[in-house]
C-alpha angles and dihedrals in degrees: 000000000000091000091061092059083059095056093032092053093065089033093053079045094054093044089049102022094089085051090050093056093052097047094050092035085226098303110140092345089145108045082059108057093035077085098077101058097037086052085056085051097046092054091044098054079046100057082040094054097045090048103237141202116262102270111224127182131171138164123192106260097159101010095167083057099039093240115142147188080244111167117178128191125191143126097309092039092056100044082066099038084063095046096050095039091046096046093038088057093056088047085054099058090030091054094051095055097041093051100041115156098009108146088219097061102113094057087047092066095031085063095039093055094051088045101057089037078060094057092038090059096047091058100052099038113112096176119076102222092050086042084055089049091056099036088060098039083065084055094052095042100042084054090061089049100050086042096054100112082058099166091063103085090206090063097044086058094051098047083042091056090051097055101048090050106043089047102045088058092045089053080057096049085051093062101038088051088054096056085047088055091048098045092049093036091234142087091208109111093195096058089053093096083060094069100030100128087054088052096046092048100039118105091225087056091101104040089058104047087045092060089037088056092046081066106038084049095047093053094040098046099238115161139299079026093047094095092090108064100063083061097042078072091085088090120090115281094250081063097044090046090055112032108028100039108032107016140010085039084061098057095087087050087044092059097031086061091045094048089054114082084058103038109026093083093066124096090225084064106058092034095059105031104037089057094041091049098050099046083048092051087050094049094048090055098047095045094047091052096056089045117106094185109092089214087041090056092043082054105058101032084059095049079057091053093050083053092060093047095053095050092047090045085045099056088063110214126124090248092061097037086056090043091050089046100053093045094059082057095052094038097059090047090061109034091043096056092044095045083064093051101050080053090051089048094057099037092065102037096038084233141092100188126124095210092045091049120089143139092008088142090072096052097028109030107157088046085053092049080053100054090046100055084049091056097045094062086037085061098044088247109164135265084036127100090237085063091063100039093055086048090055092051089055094044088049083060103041099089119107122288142074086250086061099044083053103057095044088060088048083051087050101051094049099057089040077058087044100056094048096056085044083057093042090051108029095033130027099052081063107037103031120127116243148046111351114248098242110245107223085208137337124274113257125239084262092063103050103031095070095059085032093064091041101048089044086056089051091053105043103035086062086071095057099034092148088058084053093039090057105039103047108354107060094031080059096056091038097055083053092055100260133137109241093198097073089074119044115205104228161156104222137027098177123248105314136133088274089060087047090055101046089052088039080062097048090054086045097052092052089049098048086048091061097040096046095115090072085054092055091046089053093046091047091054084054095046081062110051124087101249129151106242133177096255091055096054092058095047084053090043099055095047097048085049086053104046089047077051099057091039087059092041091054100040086054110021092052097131091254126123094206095060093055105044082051102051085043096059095031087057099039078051100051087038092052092041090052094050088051101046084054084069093041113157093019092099114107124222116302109274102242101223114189113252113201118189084257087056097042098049090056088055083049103050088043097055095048098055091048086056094048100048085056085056105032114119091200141073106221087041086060101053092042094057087043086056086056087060096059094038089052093047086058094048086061091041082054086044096052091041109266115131105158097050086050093052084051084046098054093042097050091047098051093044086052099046085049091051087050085051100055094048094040089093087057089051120096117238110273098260116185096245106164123065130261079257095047087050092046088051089047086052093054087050104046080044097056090036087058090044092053097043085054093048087060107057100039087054087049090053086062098044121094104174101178130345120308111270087189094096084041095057092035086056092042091056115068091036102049104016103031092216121123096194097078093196104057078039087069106038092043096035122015098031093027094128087055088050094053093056095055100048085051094050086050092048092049080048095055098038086059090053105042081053084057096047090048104049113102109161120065110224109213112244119266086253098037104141094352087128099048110125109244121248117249112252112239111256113250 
């Protein structure tokens, strides 16, 4: 019961957290409801530091499916609980103090909480379909928060993009986490790794991992998906700090490490996400270094770190998962903490812009100190945590093989690249020559603080790694299965090639800051060109979406009757028609029912007047041949020995036929309004709809579902009852409450019409000449 309260704490903020605003008009905010995420915090380094059990806890939700409310938590999923409640904190009091005095703040937090009530319940599911459920709520979420400047077109777009995206990937994993149900026999994702070698051999296997990774690529912005996320900077910077940098941008990796211990032994899994990850990590790079926006820059950096974790996660070996694993924690740490200060930046200077941005140190020094810690760790500069997690990316690289030497000069591109956008952001607006960008006003404690407290974490946590590596590292690969030995979280390796390469980076990265302008002038050669980008593909995607969309609209929402009536009954007939022909060659014989000339001349009458009334010019004619449909249909009810059902007939068709006659008169002539091809297409559809009608009889006349009830009810009747017409018994007895509502529902339908009937004067309509322009008055 402990994990609700996890789940329930964000939830009761979110609930309260709009109240609270107004109360304290704003003041503080902030400061309040950051304890609920720090207390979550607080109990989890608690249950780290005493070592404890792995904590489950499930309730029956399907149970007929298996699906269930399962939350698990254990070792992984307490490495990102942490990173999601700590950081969450920080966003909470740096939101507060970035949005003050914006009139939509408590919508803000109201947002934020269900958001991070959203990732928190993504960690800790176990069961796919309530992983499914979370995993869109932060979709759905996410899209209200980058939308939250609503009234600018630019940001709805963006919000909108993100969430067609994101969803769409996450209809797939759903999918994909279904076959993988089905092929295992549980919805449990932690009982997966029992039945790895099934799911590796099945033939469904790759079709699954395949949905599960569109997913899992869609959420964590790996190309070709990764578009979305620069654009996903048009929310305001608290947003972009937490979501896009330190949690909903780690779900794929979240799943993707659940999804591990079962999957990563496969050949289909180190074939498709190693690849994906490292061309992901390149393009991220290239495309921070040419940006000149700070949050821009953060984007894209962090699209290159996602990269890295999905290729680690994708090779598949302990080594690599505790290196992925340590660097979500160290990237959070950083971006985070950059991704404030760019906010900060801007929020004091009113520009986010690189070139605009000069001699801010002088005016803004604490907050320069804190830039350049973050940077630091961004760069892999020791004694910082960024330094060992770059050396455990090279050391992940370093064994035998031209694949392996690859993918180490791929590693070592991207953090040159790397360097050189933490320079360009945590630098060079502070340090900068020139004339000093003027700072409208100085940043509040709020507002430094929060990166303050991250960056100094960064800092001061790389010199006890071993402290880290205990208490949250090696508990997360442990709890996938992993053996956390085999990487050793420290300072120093000795002087080996890892150790070359990470100050070969360093030299790199100041080289390729220096040396940035040749990489704009590269990017805007490409801008324009006329290439087909990802970004393109979607614009052309959605339109042409939206203009199949309006050609539909318009051929069956075209205001006609006719047409509707026609596409309803065309489409119940194709339906119905498809559903038998998948049973095609199961009919039995056709039952021979004996026809008499009483019998046959029913048949015959009917189907003439059916005819008639198709062909009939006037509109008495009509009703009248519809009436001979209904007489007819009682004349077989009196053959087959039904008495009763053919005196209701008779009575229901001549008070209908009586009804038709009194409003004929209100009834416009039968004109022939449809063309001879719409005729002919009428034709086709009344054709199919009868076909279908008389499938489906004819298949009811061979299905026995279950044993008769007619000699229950017969035998019910006169004892219970004491009624010998079995019929009128259940109508009158044994359904009585279902006959009562339809004689209620006929009464409410004749009174209506009756109504209509009855109304003789026409009341003018409540705007009936309210826009008529007045008349002048005459002058006096």
């Amino acid at each position: 019961m402990e994990l609700t309260w996890l789940i329930a704490g964000p939830l009761l903020a979110a609930l309260f957290a709009p109240w609270l605003v107004r109360l304290t008009g704003g003041k503080g905010v902030g400061a309040i409801l950051s304890v609920v995420p720090f207390a979550i915090t607080a109990w989890l380094l608690v249950r780290a530091i005493g070592q404890e059990d792995v904590l489950e806890w499930s309730y029956a939700w399907l149970p007929a499916l298996g699906v269930e409310i399962a939350f698990r938590l254990d070792g992984h999923a307490t490495l990102f609980l942490l990173l999601v409640s700590f950081i969450g904190g920080l966003i909470c009091i740096y939101g507060g103090a970035y949005l003050k005095g914006d009139k939509q703040l408590p919508r803000f937090f109201a947002l934020l909480f269900l958001f991070m009530a959203s990732m928190l319940g993504i960690i800790l599911a176990d069961d796919v379909i309530l992983t499914f459920v979370f995993w869109e709520l932060t979709s759905i979420t996410s899209f209200l928060l980058v939308g939250y400047k609503h009234y600018d077109e630019s940001t709805r777009k963006a919000a909108l993009q993100a969430l067609l995206v994101t969803v769409a990937g996450g209809l797939a994993m759903l999918v994909g986490l279904i076959i993988t149900s089905q092929i295992t026999g549980t919805t449990r994702i932690s009982e997966f790794p029992f039945h790895a070698q099934m799911l590796g051999e099945s033939p469904l296997f790759p079709a699954a991992l395949c949905l599960i990774l569109l997913g899992v690529f869609t959420k964590s912005a790996q190309v070709p998906f990764h578009f979305w996320l620069p654009g996903a900077m048009a929310a305001p910077t608290p947003v972009s700090a937490y979501l896009h940098s330190a949690t909903m941008v780690k779900a794929g990796v979240i799943l993707l490490a659940k999804l591990s211990p079962a999957m990563a032994h496969t050949d289909l899994w180190t074939m498709i996400i190693p690849p994906v990850g490292i061309v992901t990590m390149l393009t991220g790079a290239v495309m921070a270094v040419v940006q000149h926006d700070l949050k821009k820059l953060l984007a894209y950096s962090t699209i290159s770190t996602l990269g890295a974790l999905v290729m680690l996660l994708g090779f598949g070996d302990p080594f690599s998962l505790k290196t992925a694993l340590f660097l979500v924690l160290v990237h959070g740490l950083y971006k985070g903490s950059l991704f404030m200060i760019a906010g900060t930046v801007d929020h004091a200077t009113g520009t986010r812009n690189v070139n605009a941005l000069s001699g801010l140190g002088k005016t803004m020094p604490v907050l320069a100190i804190v830039a350049a810690a973050s940077a630091l760790s961004m760069s892999g500069v020791p004694p910082t945590l960024g330094f060992i997690s770059k050396e455990l990316i090279y050391e992940t690289r370093m064994e035998p093989g031209p694949i392996r030497i690859i993918l180490a000069s791929a590693a070592v591109l991207a953090n040159v690249l790397g360097v050189a956008v933490a320079l360009i952001v945590g630098v060079r607006p502070f340090l900068q020559r020139g004339m000093a960008t003027p700072v409208h006003h100085l940043p509040c404690w709020g507002l430094v603080l929060p990166p303050a407290i991250l960056a100094g974490l960064g800092l001061a946590l790389g010199l006890v790694p071993g402290f880290l590596d205990r208490l949250i590292v090696s508990p997360a690969v442990l709890a996938l299965g992993g053996d956390p030995q085999l990487a050793k979280l420290t300072l120093w390796h000795g002087w080996t090639l890892v150790l070359a390469l990470s100050g070969l980076t360093l030299v790199l990265g100041f080289v390729a800051y220096w040396q940035r302008h040749h990489f704009r002038k590269l990017a805007a050669r490409v801008a324009t060109s006329e290439m087909i980008t990802p970004s393109v593909i979607y614009k052309v995607s959605l339109e042409g979406t939206l203009k199949w969309a309006r050609l539909v609209t318009d051929w069956l929402q075209n205001g006609r009757l006719s047409s509707y009536v026609r596409v309803t009954f065309g489409a119940g007939a194709l339906l119905v028609l498809y559903a038998l022909g998948l049973s095609y060659g199961k009919y039995a014989a056709v039952t021979r029912i004996p026809a008499g000339i009483f019998d046959t001349a029913a048949i015959v009458i009917m189907s003439a007047s059916a005819v008639a009334a198709v062909l009939a010019q006037g509109r008495l004619a009509a009703i009248l041949c519809l009436g001979g449909v209904g007489y007819s249909v009682a004349l077989l009810f009196v053959a087959f020995g039904a008495p009763d059902l053919a005196i209701t007939q008779l009575l229901v068709e001549t008070l209908t036929v009586v009804m038709f006659s009194f409003v004929i008169l209100k009834i416009p002539q039968i004109r022939r309004m449809a063309s001879a091809r719409q005729r002919r297409g009428d034709a086709v559809v009344a054709t199919l709809f009868g076909l279908a009608m008389t499938l489906v009889v004819w298949k009811a006349l061979h299905v026995q579902v279950h044993a008769s009830i007619s000699p229950g009810l017969v035998a019910r009747s006169a004892t219970e009852a004491f009624g010998r017409n079995v019929v009128n018994v259940i109508l009158v007895d044994f359904r009585a409450l279902d006959t009562l509502g339809e004689i209620l529902v006929l009464a409410i339908a004749g009174l209506g019409v009756t109504a209509l009937l009855a109304r003789k004067k026409r009341f003018p309509r409540p705007l009936a000449g309210y826009f008529k322009r007045p008349r002048p008055s005459a002058r006096p």
